[in-house]
N, C-alpha and C positions, 0 to 999 in steps of 0.2 A: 934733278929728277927725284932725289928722295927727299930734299927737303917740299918737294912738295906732295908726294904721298903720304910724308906725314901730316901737312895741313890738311889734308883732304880726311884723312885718319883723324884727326880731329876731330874736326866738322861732323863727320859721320855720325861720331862716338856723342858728340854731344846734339845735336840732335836726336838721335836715338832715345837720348834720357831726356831731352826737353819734349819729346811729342805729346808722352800722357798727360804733362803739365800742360800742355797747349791746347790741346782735345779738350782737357778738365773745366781750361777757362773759356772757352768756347763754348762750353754745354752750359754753364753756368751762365753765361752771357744770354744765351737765348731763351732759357728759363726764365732770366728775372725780366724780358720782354714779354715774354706770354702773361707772367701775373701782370705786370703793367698794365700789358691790355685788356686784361681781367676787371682786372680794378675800376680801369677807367671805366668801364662798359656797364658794371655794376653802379660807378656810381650818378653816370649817367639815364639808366633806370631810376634810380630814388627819386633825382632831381624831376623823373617826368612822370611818376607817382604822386611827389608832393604837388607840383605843378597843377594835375588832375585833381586831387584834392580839395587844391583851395580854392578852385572853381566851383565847387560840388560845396564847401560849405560855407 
């Protein structure tokens, strides 16, 4: 029984300190998805700018 309160004890302790780190990469994961799709969307814009352009000249 107490060797296993201490794994539990553990476990706890270190999850506790991994959570921020996990959150952290997790917000940053979904961040550099938004620019992604930023990116892309921007530069599929140009491509149907240019596109309209070289019909026009």
């Amino acid at each position: 029984m107490n060797t296993a309160m201490n794994y539990l004890t553990v476990l706890f302790v270190f999850l506790l300190l991994a959570a921020p780190s996990l959150y952290g990469a997790a917000h940053d994961r979904r961040i550099d998805r938004q620019l992604r799709q930023a990116w892309q969307e921007q530069e599929a814009e140009l491509l149907a700018r240019r596109a309209a352009f070289t019909k026009v000249a």
